[in-house]
KEDREN-532381 format. One line per field, with one value per residue (C-alpha): residue number from 1; y, x, z. Coordinates in steps of 0.2 Angstrom, whole numbers. Layout:
REM KEDREN-532381
k c(NUM_...) $
py c(Y_...) $
px c(X_...) $
pz c(Z_...) $
***
This chain:
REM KEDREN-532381
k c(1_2_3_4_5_6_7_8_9_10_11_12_13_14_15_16_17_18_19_20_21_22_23_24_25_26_27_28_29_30_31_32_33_34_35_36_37_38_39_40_41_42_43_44_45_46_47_48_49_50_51_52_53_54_55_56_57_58_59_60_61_62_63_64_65_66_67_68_69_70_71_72_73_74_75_76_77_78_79_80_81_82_83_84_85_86_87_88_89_90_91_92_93_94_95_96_97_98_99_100_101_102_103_104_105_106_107_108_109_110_111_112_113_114_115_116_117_118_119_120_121_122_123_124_125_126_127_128_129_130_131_132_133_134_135_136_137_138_139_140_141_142_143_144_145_146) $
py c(13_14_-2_3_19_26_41_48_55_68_76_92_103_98_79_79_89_72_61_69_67_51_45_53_43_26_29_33_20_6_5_0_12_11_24_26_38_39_39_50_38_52_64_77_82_78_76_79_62_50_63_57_43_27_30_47_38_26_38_49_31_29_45_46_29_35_52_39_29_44_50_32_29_45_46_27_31_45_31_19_36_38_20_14_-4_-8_2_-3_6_6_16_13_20_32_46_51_51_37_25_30_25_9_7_10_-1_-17_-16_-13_6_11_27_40_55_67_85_99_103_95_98_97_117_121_105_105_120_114_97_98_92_76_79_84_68_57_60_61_43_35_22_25_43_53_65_80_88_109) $
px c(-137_-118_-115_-95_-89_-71_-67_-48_-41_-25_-29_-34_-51_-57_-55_-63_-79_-77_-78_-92_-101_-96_-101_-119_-118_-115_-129_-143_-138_-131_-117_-99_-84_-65_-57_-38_-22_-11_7_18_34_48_52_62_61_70_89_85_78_92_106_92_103_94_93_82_71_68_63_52_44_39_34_21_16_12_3_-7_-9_-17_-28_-37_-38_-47_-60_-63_-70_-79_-86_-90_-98_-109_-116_-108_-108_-95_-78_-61_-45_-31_-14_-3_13_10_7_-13_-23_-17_-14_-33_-39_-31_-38_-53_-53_-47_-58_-72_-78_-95_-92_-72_-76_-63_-61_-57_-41_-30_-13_-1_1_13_15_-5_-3_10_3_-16_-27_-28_-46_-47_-34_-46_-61_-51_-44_-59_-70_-83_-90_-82_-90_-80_-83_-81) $
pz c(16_21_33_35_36_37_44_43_59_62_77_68_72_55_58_74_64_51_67_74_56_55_72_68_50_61_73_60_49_63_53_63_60_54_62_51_53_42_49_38_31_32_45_33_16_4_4_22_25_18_31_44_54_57_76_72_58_73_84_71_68_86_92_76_83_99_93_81_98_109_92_88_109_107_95_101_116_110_94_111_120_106_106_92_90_80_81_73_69_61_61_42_36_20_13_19_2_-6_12_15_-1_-1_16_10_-5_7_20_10_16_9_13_18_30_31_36_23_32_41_47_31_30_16_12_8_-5_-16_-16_-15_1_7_6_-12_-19_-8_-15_-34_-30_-21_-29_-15_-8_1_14_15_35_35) $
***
């Protein structure tokens, strides 16, 4: 039925329930897995951002690298763990919803697990969840993991 699946990773409780779903997916329908984590293009809001000097956008840059880094390196082994065949990943720059649809839609994903909740808090209120804009944007399902 699905023969890639996407599941979209933040280090959050709920994405690690998505994983899980996800991995169980793979298994049952021998399907290989794209593990995705969007890295978030601006440290500050707002006016905030363009005071940022270079030097501190750099670092911002790198450390969400690095958190991206230790977040894929972890639900890989866990994918491998749960005899998973097939496990790829990638970490892009972007705001989640629409970086994880366009994800999607290039690697051609059959199926986008995410968690309800992730870890946006108040930026999540005013703007919607990541969760709801993905499965509003999405041109395949979207499995949303409580």
């Amino acid at each position: 039925m699905f023969d890639r699946i996407m599941v979209a990773l933040d280090g959050s409780d709920h994405a690690d329930h998505a994983l899980e779903a996800a991995l169980a997916m793979a298994k049952r329908c021998e399907a290989s897995v794209l593990l995705f984590h969007a890295l978030a293009p601006h440290p500050l809001p707002g006016d905030l951002s363009r005071l940022a000097d270079t030097a501190a956008r750099e670092m911002y840059r790198r450390l969400g690298a690095e958190a991206a880094e230790k977040i894929l390196d972890s639900a890989e082994q866990r994918a491998r763990a749960a005899g998973v065949a097939s496990v790829d990943r990638i970490a892009a720059e972007g705001n989640p919803a629409p970086a994880i649809v366009e994800t999607a839609k290039r690697e051609r994903i059959d199926v986008i697990v995410v968690g309800t909740r992730g870890l946006t808090g108040l930026k999540e209120l005013a703007l919607g969840s990541v969760a709801r804009n993905v499965t509003a944007m999405a041109g395949c399902p979207v499995l949303v993991v409580k």
